[in-house]
PQR file with spaces between the fields and no chain letter, atoms N, CA, C, O and H, PARSE charges and radii, in Angstrom:
ATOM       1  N    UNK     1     -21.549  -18.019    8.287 -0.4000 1.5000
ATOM       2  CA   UNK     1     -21.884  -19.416    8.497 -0.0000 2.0000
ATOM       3  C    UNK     1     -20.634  -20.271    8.388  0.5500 1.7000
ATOM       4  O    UNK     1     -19.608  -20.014    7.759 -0.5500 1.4000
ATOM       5  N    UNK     2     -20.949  -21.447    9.200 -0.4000 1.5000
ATOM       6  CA   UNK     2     -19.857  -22.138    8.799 -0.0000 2.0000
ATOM       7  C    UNK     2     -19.752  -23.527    7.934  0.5500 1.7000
ATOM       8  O    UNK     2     -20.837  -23.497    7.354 -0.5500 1.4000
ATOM       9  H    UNK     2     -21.783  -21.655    9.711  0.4000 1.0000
ATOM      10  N    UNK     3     -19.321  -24.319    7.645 -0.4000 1.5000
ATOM      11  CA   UNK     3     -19.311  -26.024    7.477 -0.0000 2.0000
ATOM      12  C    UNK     3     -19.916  -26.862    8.122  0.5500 1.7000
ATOM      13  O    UNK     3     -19.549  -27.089    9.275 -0.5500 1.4000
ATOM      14  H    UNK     3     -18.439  -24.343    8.116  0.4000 1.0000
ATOM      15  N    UNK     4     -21.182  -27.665    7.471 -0.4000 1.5000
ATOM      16  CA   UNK     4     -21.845  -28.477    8.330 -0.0000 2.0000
ATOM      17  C    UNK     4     -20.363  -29.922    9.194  0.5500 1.7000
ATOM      18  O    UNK     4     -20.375  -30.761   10.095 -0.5500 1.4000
ATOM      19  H    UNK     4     -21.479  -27.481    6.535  0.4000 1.0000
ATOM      20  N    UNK     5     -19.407  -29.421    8.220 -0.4000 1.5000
ATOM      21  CA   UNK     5     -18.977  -31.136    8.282 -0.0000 2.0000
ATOM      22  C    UNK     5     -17.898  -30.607    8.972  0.5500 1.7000
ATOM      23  O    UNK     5     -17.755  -30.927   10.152 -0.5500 1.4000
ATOM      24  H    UNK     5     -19.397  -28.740    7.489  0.4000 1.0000
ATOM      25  N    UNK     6     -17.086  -29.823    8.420 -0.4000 1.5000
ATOM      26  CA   UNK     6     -15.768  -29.520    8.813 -0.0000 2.0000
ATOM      27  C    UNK     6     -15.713  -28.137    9.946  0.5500 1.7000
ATOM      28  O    UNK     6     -14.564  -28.046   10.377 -0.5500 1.4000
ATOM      29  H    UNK     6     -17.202  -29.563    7.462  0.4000 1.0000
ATOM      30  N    UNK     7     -16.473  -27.245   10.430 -0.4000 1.5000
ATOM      31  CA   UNK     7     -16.832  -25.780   10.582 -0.0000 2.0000
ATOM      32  C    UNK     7     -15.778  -25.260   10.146  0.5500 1.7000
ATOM      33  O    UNK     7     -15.000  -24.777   10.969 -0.5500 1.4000
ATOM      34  H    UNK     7     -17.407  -27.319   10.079  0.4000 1.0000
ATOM      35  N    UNK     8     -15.539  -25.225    9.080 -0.4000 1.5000
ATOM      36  CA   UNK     8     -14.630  -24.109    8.587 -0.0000 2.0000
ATOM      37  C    UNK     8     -15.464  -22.787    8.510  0.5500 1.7000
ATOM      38  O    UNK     8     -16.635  -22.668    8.868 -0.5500 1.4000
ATOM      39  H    UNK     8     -16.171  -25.617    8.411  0.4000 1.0000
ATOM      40  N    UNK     9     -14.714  -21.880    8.017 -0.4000 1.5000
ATOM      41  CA   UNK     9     -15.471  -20.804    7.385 -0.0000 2.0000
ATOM      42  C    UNK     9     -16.168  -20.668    5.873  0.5500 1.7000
ATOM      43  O    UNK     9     -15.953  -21.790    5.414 -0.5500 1.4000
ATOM      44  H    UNK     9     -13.762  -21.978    7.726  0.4000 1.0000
ATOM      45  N    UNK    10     -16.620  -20.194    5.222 -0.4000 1.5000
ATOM      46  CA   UNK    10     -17.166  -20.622    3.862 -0.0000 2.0000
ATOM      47  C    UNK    10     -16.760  -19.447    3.001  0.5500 1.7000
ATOM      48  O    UNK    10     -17.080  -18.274    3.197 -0.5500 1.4000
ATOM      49  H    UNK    10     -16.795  -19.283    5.595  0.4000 1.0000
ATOM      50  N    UNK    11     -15.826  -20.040    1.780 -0.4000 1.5000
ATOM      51  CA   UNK    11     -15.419  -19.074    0.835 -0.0000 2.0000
ATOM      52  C    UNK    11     -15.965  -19.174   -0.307  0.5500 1.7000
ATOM      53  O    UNK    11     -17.175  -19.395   -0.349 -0.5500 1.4000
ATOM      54  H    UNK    11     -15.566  -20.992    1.621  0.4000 1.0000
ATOM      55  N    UNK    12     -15.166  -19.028   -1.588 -0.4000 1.5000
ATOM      56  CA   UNK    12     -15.387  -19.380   -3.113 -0.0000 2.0000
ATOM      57  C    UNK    12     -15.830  -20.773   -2.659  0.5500 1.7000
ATOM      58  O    UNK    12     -15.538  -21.507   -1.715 -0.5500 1.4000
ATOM      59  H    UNK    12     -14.183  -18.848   -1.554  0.4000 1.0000
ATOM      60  N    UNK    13     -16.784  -20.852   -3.878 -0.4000 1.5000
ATOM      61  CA   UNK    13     -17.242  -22.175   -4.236 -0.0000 2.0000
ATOM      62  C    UNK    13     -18.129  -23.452   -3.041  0.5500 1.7000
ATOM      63  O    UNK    13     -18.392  -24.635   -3.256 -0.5500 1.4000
ATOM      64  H    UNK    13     -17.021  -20.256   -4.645  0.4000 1.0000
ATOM      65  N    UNK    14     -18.371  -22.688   -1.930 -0.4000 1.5000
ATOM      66  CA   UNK    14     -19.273  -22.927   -0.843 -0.0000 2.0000
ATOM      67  C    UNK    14     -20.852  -22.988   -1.259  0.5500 1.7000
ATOM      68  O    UNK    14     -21.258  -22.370   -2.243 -0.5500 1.4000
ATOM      69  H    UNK    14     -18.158  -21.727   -1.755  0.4000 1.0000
ATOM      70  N    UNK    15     -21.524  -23.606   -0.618 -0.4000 1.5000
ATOM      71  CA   UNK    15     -23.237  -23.624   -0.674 -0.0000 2.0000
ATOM      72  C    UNK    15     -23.842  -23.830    0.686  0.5500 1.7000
ATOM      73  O    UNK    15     -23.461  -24.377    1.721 -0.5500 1.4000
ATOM      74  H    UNK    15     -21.194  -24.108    0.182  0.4000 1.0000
ATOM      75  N    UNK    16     -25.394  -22.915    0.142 -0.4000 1.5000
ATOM      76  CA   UNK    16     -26.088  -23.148    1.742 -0.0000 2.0000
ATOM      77  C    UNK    16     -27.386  -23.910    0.899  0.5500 1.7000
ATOM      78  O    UNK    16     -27.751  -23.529   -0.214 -0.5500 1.4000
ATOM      79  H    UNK    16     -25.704  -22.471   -0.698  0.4000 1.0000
ATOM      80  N    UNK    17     -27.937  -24.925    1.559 -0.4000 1.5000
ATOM      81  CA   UNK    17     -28.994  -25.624    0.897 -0.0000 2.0000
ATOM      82  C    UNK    17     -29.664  -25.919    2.238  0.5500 1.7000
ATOM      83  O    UNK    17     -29.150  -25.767    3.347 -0.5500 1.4000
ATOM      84  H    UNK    17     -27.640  -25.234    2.463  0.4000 1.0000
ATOM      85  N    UNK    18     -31.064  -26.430    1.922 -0.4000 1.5000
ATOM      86  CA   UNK    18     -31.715  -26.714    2.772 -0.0000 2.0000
ATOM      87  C    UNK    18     -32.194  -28.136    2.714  0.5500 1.7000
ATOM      88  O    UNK    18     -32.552  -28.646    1.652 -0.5500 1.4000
ATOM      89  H    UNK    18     -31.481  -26.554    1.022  0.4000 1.0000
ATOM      90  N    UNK    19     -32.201  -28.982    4.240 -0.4000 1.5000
ATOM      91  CA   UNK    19     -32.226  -29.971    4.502 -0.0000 2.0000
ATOM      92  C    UNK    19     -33.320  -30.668    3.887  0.5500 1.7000
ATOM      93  O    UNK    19     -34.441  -30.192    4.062 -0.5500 1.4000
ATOM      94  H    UNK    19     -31.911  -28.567    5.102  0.4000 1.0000
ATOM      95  N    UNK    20     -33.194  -31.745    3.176 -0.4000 1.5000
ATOM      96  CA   UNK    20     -34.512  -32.057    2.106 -0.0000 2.0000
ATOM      97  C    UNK    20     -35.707  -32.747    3.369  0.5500 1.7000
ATOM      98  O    UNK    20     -36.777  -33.285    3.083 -0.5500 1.4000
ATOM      99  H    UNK    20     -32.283  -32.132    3.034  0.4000 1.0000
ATOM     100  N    UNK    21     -35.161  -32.543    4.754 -0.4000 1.5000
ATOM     101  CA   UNK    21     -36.053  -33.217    5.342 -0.0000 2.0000
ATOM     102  C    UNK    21     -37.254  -32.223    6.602  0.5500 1.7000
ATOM     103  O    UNK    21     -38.436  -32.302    6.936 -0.5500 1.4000
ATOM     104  H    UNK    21     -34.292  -32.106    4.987  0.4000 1.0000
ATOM     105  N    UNK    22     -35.874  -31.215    6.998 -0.4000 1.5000
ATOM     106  CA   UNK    22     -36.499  -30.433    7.725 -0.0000 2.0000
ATOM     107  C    UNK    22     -36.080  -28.754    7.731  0.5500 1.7000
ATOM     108  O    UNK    22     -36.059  -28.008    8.710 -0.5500 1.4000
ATOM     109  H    UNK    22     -34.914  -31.151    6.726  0.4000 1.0000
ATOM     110  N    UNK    23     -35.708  -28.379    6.090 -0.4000 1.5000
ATOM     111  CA   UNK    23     -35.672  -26.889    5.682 -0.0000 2.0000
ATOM     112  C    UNK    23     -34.585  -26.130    6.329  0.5500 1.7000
ATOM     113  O    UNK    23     -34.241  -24.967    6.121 -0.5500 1.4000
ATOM     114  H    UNK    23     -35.725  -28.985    5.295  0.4000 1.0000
ATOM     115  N    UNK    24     -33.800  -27.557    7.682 -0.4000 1.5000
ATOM     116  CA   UNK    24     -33.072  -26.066    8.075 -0.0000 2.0000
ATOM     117  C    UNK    24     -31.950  -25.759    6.894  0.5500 1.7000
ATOM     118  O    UNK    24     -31.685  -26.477    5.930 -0.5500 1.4000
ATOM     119  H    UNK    24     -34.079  -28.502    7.852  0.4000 1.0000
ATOM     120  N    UNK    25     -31.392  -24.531    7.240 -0.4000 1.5000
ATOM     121  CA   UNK    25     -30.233  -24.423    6.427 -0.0000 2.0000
ATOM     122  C    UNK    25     -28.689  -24.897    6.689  0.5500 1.7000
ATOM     123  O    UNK    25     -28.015  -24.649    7.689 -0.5500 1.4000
ATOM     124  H    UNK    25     -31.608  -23.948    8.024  0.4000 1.0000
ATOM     125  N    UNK    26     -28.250  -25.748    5.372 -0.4000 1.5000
ATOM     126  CA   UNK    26     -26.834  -26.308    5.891 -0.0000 2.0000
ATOM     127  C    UNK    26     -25.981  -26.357    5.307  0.5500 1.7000
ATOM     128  O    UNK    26     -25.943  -27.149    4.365 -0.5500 1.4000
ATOM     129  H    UNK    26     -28.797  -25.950    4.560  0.4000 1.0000
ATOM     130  N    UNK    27     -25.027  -25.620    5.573 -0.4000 1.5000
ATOM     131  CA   UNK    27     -23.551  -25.037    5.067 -0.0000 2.0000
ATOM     132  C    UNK    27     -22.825  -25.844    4.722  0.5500 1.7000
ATOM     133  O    UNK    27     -22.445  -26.795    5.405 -0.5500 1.4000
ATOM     134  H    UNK    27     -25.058  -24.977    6.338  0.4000 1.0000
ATOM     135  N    UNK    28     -22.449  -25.543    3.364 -0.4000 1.5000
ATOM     136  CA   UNK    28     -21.129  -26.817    2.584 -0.0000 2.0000
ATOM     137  C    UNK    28     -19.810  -26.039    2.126  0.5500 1.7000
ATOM     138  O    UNK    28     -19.909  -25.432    1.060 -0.5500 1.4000
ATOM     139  H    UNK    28     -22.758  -24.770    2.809  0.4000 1.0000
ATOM     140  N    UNK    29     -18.784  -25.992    2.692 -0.4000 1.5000
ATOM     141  CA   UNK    29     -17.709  -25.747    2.152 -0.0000 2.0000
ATOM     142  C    UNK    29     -17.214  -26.408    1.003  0.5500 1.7000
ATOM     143  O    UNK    29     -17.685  -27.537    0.862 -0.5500 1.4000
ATOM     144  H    UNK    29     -18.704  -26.486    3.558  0.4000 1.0000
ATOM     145  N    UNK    30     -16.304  -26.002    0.030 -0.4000 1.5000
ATOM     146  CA   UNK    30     -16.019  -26.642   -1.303 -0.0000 2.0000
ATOM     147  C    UNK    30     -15.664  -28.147   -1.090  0.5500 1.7000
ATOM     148  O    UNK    30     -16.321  -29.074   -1.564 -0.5500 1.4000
ATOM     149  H    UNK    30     -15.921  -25.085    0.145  0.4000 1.0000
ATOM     150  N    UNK    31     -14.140  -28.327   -0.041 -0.4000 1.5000
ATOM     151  CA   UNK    31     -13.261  -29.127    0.010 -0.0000 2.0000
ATOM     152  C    UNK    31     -14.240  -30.316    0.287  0.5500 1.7000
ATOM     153  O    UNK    31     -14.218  -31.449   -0.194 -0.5500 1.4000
ATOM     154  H    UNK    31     -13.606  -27.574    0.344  0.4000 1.0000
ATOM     155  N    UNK    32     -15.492  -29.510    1.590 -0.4000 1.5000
ATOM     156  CA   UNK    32     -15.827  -31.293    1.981 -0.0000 2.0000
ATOM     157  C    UNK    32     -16.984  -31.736    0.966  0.5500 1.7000
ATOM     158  O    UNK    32     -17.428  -32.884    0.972 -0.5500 1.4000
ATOM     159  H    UNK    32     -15.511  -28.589    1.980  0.4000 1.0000
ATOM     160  N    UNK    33     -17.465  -30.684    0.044 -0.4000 1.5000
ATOM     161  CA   UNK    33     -18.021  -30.627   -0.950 -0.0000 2.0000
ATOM     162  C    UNK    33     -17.513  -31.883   -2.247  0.5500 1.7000
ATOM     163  O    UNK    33     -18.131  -32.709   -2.919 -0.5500 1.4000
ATOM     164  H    UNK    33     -17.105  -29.751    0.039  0.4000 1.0000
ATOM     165  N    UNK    34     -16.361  -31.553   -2.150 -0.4000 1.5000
ATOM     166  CA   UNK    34     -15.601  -32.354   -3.271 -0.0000 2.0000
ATOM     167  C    UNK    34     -14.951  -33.697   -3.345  0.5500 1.7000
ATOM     168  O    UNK    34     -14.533  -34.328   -4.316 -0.5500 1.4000
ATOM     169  H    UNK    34     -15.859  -30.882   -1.604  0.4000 1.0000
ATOM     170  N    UNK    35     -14.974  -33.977   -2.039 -0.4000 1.5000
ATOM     171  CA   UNK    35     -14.690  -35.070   -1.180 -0.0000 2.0000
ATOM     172  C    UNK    35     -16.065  -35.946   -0.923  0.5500 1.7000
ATOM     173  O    UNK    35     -16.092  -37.169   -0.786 -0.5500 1.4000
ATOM     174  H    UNK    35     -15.313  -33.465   -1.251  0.4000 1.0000
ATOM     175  N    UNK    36     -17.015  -35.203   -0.894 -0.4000 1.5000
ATOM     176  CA   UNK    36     -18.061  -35.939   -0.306 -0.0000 2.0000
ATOM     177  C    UNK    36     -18.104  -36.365    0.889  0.5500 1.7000
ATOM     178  O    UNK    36     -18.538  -37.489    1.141 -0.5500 1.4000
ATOM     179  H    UNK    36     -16.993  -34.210   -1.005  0.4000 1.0000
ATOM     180  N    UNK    37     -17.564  -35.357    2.024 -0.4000 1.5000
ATOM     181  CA   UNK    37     -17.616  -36.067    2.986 -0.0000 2.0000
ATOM     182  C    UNK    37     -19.639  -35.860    3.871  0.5500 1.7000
ATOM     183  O    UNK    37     -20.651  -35.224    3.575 -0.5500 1.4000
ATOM     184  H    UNK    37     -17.212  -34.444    1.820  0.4000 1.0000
ATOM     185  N    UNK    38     -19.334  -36.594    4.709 -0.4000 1.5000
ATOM     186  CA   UNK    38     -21.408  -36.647    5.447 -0.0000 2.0000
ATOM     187  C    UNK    38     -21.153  -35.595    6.304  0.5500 1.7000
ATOM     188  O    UNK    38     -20.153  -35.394    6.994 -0.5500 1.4000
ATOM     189  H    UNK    38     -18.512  -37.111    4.949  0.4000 1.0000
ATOM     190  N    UNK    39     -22.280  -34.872    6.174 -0.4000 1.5000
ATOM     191  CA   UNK    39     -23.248  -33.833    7.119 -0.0000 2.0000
ATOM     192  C    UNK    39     -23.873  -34.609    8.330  0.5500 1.7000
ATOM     193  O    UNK    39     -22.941  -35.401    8.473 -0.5500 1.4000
ATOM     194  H    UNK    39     -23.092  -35.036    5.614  0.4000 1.0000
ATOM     195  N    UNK    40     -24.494  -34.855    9.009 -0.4000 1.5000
ATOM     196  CA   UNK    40     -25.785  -34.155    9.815 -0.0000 2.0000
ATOM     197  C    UNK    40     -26.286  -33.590   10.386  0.5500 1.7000
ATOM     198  O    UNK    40     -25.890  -33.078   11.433 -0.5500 1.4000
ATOM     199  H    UNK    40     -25.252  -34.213    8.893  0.4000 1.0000
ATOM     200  N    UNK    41     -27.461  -33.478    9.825 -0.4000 1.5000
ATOM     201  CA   UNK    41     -28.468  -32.072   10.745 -0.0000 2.0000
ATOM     202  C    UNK    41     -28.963  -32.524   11.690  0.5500 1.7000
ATOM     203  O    UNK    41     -28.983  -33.699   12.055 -0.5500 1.4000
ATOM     204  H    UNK    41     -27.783  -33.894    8.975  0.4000 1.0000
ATOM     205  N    UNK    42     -29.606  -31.200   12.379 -0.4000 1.5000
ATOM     206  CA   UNK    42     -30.231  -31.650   13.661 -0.0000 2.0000
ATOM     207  C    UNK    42     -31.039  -32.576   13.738  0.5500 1.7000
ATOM     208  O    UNK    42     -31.072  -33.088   14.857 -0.5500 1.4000
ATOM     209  H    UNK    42     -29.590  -30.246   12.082  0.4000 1.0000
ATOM     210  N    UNK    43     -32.013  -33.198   12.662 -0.4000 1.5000
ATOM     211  CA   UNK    43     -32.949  -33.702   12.524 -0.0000 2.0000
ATOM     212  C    UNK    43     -32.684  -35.130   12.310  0.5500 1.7000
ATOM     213  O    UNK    43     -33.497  -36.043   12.456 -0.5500 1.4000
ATOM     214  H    UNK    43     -31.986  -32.783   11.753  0.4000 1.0000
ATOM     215  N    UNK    44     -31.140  -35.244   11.857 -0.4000 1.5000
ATOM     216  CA   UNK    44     -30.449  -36.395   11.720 -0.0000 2.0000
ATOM     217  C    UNK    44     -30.707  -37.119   10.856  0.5500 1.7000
ATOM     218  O    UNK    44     -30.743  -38.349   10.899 -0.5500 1.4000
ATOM     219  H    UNK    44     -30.480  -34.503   11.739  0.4000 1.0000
ATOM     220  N    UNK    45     -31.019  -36.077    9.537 -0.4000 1.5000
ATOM     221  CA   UNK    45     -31.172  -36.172    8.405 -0.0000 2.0000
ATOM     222  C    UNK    45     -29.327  -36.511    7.967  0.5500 1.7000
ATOM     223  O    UNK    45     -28.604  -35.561    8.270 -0.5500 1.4000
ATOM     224  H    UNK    45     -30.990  -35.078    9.502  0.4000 1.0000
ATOM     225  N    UNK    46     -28.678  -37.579    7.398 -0.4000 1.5000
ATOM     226  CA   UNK    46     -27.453  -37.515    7.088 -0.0000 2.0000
ATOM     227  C    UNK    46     -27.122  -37.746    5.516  0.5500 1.7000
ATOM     228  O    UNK    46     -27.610  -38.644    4.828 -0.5500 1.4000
ATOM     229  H    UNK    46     -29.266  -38.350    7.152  0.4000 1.0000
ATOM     230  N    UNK    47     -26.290  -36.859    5.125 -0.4000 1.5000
ATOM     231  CA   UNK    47     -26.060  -36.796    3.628 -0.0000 2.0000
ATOM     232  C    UNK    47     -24.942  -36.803    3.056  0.5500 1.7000
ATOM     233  O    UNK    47     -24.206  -36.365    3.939 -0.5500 1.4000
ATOM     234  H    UNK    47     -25.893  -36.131    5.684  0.4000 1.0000
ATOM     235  N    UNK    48     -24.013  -37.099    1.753 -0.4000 1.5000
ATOM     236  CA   UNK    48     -22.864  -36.941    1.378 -0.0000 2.0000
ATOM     237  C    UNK    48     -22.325  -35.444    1.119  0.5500 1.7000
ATOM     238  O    UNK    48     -21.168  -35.261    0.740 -0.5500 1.4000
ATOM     239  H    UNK    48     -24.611  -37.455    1.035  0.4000 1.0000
């Protein structure tokens, strides 16, 4: 999988969670993790 935000690849300290709106699954790399940078999903559900 990759980075919802950045598509990196996903190493240490990465997460896959699911969209609190529509279950899909969405990939967080650390960096944009730590940064807080925004996602969105298909559903256009958008998050920090």
């Amino acid at each position: 999988m990759k980075c919802q935000s950045c598509n990196s690849e996903l190493g240490p300290g990465s997460v896959v969670l699911e969209c609190p709106k529509c279950q899909t699954k969405i990939a967080r790399c650390s960096k944009c993790r730590n940064l807080s940078i925004k996602y969105k999903c298909k559903c256009n559900f958008e998050g920090p």
